[in-house]
C-alpha positions in Angstrom: 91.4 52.2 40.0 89.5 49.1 40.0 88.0 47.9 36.4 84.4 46.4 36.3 85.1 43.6 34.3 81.4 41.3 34.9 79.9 41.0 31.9 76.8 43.1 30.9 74.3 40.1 30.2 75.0 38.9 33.6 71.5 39.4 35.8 72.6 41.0 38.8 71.8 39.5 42.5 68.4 41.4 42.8 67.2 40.5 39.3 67.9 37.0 40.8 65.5 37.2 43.2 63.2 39.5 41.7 63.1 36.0 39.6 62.4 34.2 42.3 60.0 35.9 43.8 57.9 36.2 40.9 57.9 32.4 40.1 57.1 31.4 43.8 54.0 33.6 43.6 52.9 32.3 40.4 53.4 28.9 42.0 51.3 30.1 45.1 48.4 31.3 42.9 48.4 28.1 40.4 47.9 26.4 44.0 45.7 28.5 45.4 43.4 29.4 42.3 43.9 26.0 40.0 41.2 26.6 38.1 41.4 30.3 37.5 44.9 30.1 36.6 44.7 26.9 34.3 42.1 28.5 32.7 44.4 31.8 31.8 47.1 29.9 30.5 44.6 27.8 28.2 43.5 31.3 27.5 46.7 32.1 26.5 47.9 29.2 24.2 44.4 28.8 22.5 43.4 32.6 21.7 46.7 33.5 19.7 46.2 29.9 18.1 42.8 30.6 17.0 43.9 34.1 15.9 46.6 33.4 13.0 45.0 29.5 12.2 42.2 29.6 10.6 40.1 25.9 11.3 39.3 23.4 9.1 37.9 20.2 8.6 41.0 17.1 7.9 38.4 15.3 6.5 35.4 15.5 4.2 33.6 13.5 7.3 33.3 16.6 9.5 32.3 18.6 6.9 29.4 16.5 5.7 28.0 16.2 9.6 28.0 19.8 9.4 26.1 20.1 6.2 23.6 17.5 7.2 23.1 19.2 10.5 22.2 22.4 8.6 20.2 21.0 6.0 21.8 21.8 3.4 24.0 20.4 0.0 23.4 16.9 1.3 19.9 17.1 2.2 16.9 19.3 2.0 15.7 19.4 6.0 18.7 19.7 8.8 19.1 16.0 10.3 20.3 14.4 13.5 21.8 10.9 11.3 25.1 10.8 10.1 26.4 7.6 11.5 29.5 9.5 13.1 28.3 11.4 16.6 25.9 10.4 19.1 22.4 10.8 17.9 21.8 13.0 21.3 24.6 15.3 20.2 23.2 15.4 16.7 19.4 16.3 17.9 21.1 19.5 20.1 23.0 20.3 16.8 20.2 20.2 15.1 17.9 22.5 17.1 20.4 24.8 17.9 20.5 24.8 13.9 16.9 25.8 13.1 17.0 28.1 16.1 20.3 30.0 15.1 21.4 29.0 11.8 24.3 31.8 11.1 26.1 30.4 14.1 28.7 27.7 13.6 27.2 25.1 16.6 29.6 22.2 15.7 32.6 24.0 15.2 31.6 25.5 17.9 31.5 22.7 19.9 34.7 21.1 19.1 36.6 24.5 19.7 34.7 24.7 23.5 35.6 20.9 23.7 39.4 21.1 23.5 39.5 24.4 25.4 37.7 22.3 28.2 40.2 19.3 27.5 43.0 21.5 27.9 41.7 23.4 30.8 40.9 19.9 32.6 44.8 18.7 31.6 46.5 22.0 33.3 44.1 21.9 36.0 45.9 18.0 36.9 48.9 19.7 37.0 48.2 22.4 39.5 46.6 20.0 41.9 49.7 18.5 42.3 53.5 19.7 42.9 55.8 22.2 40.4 52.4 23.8 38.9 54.6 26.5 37.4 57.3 24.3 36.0 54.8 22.0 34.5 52.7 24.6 32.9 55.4 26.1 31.6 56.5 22.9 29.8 53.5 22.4 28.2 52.6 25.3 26.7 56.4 25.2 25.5 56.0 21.4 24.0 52.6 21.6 23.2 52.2 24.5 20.7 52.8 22.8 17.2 49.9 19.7 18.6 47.7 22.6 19.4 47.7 24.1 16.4 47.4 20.9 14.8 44.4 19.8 16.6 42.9 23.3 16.4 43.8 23.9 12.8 42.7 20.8 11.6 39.4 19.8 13.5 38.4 16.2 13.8 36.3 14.4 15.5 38.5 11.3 16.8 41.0 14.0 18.0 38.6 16.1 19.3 37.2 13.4 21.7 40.3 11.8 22.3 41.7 14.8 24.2 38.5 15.1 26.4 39.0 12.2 27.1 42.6 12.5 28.1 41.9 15.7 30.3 38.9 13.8 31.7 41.8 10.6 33.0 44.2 13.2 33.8 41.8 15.1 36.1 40.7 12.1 37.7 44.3 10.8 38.5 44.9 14.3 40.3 42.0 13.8 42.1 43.2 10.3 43.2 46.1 11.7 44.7 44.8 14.6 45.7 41.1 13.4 46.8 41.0 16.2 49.7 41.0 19.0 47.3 38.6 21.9 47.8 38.4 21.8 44.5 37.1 18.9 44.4 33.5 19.6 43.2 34.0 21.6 40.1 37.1 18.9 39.0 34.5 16.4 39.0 32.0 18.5 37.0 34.3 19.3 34.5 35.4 15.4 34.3 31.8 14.1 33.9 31.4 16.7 30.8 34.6 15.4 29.7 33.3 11.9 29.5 30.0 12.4 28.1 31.2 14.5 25.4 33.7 12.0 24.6 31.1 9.7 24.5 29.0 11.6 22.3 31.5 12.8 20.2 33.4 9.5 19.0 32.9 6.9 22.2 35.7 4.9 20.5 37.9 7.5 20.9 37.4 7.2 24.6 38.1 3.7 24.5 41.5 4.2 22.8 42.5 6.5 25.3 41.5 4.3 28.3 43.3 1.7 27.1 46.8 3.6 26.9 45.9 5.3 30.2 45.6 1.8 31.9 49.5 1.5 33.3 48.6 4.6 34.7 46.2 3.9 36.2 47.4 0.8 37.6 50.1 2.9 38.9 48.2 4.9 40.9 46.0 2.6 42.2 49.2 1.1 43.6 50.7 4.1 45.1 47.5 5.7 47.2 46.1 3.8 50.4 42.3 4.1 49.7 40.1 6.2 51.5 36.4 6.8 51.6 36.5 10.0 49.8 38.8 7.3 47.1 35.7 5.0 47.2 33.2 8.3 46.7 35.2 8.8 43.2 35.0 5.5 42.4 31.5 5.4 42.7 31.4 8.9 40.7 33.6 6.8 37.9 30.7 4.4 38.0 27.9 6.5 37.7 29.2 8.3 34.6 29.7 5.2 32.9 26.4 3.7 33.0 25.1 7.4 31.9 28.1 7.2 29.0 26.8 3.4 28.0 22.9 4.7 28.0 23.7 7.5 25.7 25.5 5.1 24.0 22.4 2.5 24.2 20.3 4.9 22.9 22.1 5.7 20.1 21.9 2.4 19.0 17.7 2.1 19.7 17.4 5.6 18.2 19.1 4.1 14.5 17.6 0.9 14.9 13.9 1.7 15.3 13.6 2.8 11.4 13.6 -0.2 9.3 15.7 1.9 6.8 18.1 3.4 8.9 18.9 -0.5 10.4 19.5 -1.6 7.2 21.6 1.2 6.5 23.9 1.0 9.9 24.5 -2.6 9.2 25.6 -1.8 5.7 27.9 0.9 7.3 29.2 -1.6 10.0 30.0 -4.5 7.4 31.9 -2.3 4.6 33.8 -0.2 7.0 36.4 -3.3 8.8 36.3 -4.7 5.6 38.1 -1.7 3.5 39.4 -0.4 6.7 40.7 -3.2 8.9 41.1 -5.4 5.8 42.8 -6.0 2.6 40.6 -8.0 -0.1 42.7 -8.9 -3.2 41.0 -10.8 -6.3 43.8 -13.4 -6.4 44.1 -17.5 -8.3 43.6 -17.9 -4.1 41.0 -15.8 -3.8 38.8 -16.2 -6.7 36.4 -18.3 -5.3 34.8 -16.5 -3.1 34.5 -13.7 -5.4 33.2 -16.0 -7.5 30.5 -17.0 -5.3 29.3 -13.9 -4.3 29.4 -13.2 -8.0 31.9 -9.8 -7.9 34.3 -9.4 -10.9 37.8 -7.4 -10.1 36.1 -4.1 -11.0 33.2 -4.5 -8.3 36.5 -5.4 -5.8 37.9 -2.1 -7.5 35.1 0.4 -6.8 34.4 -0.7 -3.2 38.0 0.4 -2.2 37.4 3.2 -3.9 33.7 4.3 -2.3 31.1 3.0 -4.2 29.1 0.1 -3.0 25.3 1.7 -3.5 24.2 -1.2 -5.3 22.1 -3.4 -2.9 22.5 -6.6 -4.6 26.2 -6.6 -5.3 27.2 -5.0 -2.6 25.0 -6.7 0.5 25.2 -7.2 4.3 25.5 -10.9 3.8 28.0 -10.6 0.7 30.0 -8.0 3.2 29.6 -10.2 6.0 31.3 -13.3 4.3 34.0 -11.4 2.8 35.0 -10.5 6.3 34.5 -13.7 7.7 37.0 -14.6 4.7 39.8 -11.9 4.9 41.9 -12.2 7.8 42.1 -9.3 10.5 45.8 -9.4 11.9 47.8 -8.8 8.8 51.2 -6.8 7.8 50.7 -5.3 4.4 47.2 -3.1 4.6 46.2 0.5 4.7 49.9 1.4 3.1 49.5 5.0 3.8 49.2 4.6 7.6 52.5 2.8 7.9 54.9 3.1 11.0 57.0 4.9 8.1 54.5 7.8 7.7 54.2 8.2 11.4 58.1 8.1 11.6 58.2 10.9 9.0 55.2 13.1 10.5 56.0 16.7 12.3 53.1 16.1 14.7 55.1 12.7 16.0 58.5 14.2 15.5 57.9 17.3 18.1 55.9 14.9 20.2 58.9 12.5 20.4 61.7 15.3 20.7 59.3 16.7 24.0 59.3 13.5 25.4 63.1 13.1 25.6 63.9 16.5 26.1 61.6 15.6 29.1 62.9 12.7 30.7 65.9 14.6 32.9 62.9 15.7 34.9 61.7 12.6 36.0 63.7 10.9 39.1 63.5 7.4 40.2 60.3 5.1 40.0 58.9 7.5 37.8 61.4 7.1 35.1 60.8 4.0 34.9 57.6 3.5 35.4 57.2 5.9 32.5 59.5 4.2 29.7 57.0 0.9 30.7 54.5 3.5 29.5 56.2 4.3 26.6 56.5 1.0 25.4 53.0 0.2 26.5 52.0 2.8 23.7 54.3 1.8 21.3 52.8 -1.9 22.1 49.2 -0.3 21.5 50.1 0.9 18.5 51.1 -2.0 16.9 48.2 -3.6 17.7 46.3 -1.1 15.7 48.5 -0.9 13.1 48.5 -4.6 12.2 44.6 -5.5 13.5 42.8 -2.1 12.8 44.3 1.0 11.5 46.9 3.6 12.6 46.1 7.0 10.8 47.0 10.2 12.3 44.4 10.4 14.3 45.2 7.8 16.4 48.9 7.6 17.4 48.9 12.0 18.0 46.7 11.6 20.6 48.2 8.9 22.2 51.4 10.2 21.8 49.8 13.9 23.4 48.8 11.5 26.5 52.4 10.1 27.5 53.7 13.6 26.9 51.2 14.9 29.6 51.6 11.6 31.7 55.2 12.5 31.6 54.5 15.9 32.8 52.0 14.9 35.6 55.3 13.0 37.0 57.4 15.4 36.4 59.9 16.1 39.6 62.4 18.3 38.9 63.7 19.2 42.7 66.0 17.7 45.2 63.0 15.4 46.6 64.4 12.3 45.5 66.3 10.3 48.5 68.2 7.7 46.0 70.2 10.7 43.9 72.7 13.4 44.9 71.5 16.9 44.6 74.7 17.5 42.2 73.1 14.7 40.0 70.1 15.8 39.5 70.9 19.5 39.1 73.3 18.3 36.5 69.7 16.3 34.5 68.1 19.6 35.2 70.5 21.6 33.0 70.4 18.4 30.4 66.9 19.3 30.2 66.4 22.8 30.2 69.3 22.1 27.0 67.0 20.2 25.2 63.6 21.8 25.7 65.6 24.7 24.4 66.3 23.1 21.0 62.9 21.2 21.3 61.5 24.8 21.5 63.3 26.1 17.9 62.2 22.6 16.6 59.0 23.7 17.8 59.4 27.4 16.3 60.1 25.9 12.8 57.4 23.4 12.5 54.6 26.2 13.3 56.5 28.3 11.0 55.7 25.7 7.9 52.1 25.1 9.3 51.2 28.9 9.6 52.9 28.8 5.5 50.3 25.9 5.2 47.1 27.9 6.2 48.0 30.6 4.4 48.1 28.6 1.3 45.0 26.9 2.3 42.8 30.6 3.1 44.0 31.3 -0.9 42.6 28.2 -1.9 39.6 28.9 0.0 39.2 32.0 -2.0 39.9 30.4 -4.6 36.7 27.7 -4.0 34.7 30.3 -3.7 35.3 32.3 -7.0 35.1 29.1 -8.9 31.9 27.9 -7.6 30.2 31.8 -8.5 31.4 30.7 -12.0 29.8 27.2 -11.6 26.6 28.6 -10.6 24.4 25.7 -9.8 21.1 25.2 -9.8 18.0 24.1 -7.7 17.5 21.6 -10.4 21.1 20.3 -11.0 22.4 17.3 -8.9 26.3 16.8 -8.7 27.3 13.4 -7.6 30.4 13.8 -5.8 33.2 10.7 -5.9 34.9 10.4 -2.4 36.9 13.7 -2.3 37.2 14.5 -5.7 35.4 18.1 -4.3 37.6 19.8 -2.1 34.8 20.5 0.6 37.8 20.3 3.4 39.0 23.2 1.8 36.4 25.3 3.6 36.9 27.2 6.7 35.2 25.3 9.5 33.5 28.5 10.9 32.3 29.5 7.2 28.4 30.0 6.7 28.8 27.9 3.7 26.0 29.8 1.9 28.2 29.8 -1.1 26.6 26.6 -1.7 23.1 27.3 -0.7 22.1 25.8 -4.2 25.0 22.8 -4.6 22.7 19.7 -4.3 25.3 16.5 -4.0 25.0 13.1 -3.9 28.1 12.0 -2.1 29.7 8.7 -3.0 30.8 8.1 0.4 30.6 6.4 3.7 26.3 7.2 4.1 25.6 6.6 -0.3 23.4 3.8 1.1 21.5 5.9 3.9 18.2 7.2 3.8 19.0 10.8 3.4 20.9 9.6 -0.2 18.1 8.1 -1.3 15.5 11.2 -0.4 17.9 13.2 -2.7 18.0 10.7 -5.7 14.1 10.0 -5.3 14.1 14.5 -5.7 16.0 13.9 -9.0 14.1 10.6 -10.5 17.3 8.7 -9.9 17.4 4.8 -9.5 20.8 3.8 -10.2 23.1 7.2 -10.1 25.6 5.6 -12.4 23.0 4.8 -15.1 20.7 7.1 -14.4 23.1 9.6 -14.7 24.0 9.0 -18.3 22.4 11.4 -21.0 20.7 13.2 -17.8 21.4 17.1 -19.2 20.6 18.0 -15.1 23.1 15.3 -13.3 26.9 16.2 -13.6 29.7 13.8 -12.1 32.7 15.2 -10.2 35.4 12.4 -9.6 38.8 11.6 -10.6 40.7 9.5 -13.5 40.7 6.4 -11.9 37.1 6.5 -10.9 36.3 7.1 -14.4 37.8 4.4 -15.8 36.2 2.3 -13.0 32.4 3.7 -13.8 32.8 3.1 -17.7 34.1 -0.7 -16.8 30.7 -0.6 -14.7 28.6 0.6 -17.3 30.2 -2.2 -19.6 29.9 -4.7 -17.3 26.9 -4.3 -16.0 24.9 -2.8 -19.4 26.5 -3.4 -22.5 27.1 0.4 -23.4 30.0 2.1 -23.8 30.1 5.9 -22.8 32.2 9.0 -22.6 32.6 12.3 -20.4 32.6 15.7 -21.8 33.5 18.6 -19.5 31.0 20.7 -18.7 32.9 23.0 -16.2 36.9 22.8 -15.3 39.0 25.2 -12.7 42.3 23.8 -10.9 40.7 22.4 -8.0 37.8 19.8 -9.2 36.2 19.2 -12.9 32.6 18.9 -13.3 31.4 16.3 -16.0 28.7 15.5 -17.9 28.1 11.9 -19.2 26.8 10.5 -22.6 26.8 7.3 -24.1 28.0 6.0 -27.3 
């Protein structure tokens, strides 16, 4: 009698094949039906995504282009200004506004634009070789950015991976110019680039410039053909439509005397707080001196107040920049190399990246660490000459994982390396994806812990603010983010609060829609007019108190003091009195 000694877990011959079979016609219909099957498996990443993480804003910035789109809060009619988006974007949004006003349009929009970006980026893959294998990766290595981007909505981001599914796209294309898919692709890439464009058009820049080796690359690789020269020509076309959007923009803003002077105001402070760092110094004193700032005016522009038009001036700003060097070390301390070293959204895109590698074979292992330090070269350069937040090394980070994966080339169709070699990389790398994919598990564990936390807060917001109850003829002046507006579900109606008038003390203080709501409350000066004013409250934090009562001293002589006039755990509404 013979004993069946092979192991239970073992798949037997058929199951094998069964195996097989159903990955070769997966395979056949990712070729066949690009499109349709991209599209499913975006379907599938993005729907289960958008199920358990609720969307927010990361920064107050979104939120206030939503509120100014609606009309509300901020402003009293919906507008198309708010310095961020495209002024063609912000006219749609605004109509679609009045026309439908309980549906979230620029949510909306940046949910449909990432769906698209990641439709466009799977698309590239199944134009090309190993569909299967490469779709598969991604929506393995890509799960915790997904949520990221999806959970916390903003606009650089948001444009950024159009932008990469756009380049992506268009390098399948380039290899693959014969495609009868051909038409649609280049549909899909043109709204891509436009919503880029209209969306952040910096953003796009960024993303072209790390795409560059790439593209070089390919260039290389593929004799040109007319139908090359026909894309080429398509490339062309949508960049002189990008750049007249991008034109018009700038004519639209600059044809109101109020709105020029505000835009130039907006383009002087921003590289000077942002790609600067301005210290009153025994060095520095002079100029200071001769603009006529003291260290508290220094102190409140860092921290978001520069309404007043004399002291704080286009040609005051100007000089100071002209001053202050660029290319310097020691700025912006919390976007450090350290904080992108320590953050999950880098640390899963780094472990995908090398759990990746063992895929790639010959020139394409190479030519893909030259890309790597390409980006990490890119980086520096906006880490020590403009900025590095978040929001710029993810995405570019998302774009070598995804170049990595256009390259990818797992097979025996590499002439320079044994078949024994490179099966022996292939188990390497199934190893690490495998680890890569608890590391994954974990981190969207924590970030699903996150939103939870964040929906109770939420809640929270809105109990608090039926306490607050304000009033058509109450004004709160709001102190950078000393109100937690990002705290707000990005699909919420916000009608919560319908009757919260703000003046925000932020990036747009100086534009015209601030002034239309200080002129609706009598206000000249917000922090003097705002003392003894029984219907203007303050909501800010310690440090900015101690900066505004140095202001009033400075500037007026008086001395004053803040008595609470409404307190919960998330923000403390103040009124303010003088001495």
């Amino acid at each position: 009698m013979k004993l069946d000694i092979t192991p239970l877990s073992a798949p037997s011959i058929g199951q094998k094949l069964r195996w097989k079979s159903a990955v070769s016609n997966i395979e056949t219909f990712l070729g066949e039906k690009p499109f349709l099957g991209s599209f499913i498996a975006t379907f599938l990443l993005t729907l289960p995504i958008l199920l358990f993480f609720r969307s927010y804003f990361q920064w107050d910035d979104d939120y206030y282009a939503v509120l100014l789109l609606k009309g509300m809060v901020l402003n009293s009619a919906p507008s198309e200004f708010n310095y961020l988006e495209n002024v063609l974007l912000g006219l749609g949004l605004k109509n679609l506004y009045i026309q439908w006003p309980s549906i979230q349009w620029y949510s909306g929009l940046f949910i449909l634009t990432h769906f698209l970006s990641i439709w466009a980026i799977l698309t590239s893959f199944n134009l090309g070789a190993n569909r299967f294998f490469k779709t598969f990766l991604f929506m393995l290595g890509s799960v915790v950015l997904e949520i990221r981007f999806l959970n916390d909505l903003q606009w650089t981001v948001v444009a950024a991976a159009a932008s990469i599914g756009s380049f992506l796209l268009l390098a399948a294309l380039w290899q693959k110019p014969d495609t009868k898919c051909r038409a649609p692709a280049l549909v899909m890439v043109f709204v891509l680039i436009i919503l880029s464009v209209l969306i952040r058009p910096n953003a796009l820049g960024l993303i072209a410039t790390a795409f560059a080796p790439t593209v070089i690359h390919l260039y290389r690789k593929v004799k040109r053909t007319s139908t090359h020269r026909a894309l080429l020509a398509f490339f062309a076309i949508t960049a002189i439509l990008a750049l007249t959007a991008v034109l018009f923009h700038h004519y639209y803003y600059f044809r109101n005397r109020e709105w020029k002077d505000a835009v130039e105001i907006f383009k002087e402070r921003g590289p000077l707080v942002t790609y600067r760092t301005p210290v009153d110094n025994d060095t520095t004193q002079p100029i200071f001196n001769m603009i006529g700032w003291t260290p508290n005016d220094l102190k409140l522009l860092r921290f978001n107040y520069f309404m007043d038009p004399d002291t704080y001036s286009v040609e005051k700003f100007h000089l100071l920049n002209q001053y202050f060097p660029q290319f310097i070390v020691d700025k912006n301390p919390q976007d450090t190399f350290g904080t992108m070293l320590s953050n999950p959204g880098f640390l899963v895109a780094t472990a995908f990246f090398l759990a990746t590698l063992p895929f790639l074979t010959g020139e394409n292992l190479w030519f893909i660490l030259l890309d790597a330090l390409w980006t990490v070269l890119l980086l520096c350069f906006c880490r020590f000459y403009l900025w590095m937040p978040e929001r710029i090394y993810l995405p570019c980070f998302f774009l070598l994982n995804n170049i990595v994966l256009f390259f990818v080339l797992p097979n025996s169709q590499s002439s320079s390396a044994s078949p024994e070699k490179l099966s022996r990389f292939f188990k390497w790398g199934i190893a690490l994806q495998v680890l890569c994919f608890v590391f994954t598990v974990y981190l969207a564990a924590l970030h699903y812990v996150k939103v939870r936390y964040w929906a109770f807060q939420e809640k929270d917001l809105k109990v608090t603010m039926s306490y607050l109850k304000p009033q058509d003829d109450q004004v709160f002046v709001v102190w950078g983010s000393a109100f937690p507006f990002v705290k707000i579900g990005a699909f919420d109606d916000d009608e919560f609060l319908r009757h919260f008038h703000v003046i925000a003390l932020d990036w747009f203080q100086r534009s015209p829609i601030t002034r239309a709501m200080m002129d609706r409350y009598d206000l000249k000066n917000v922090l003097k007019d705002m003392v003894d004013n029984p219907k203007v409250f303050l909501i800010a934090h310690p440090d900015e108190l101690n900066l505004y009562r140095t202001y009033i001293m400075e500037k007026y002589k008086k001395d004053i003091t803040f008595k609470v006039y409404f307190n919960s755990g998330q923000f403390t509404v103040l009124s303010v009195h003088s001495e």
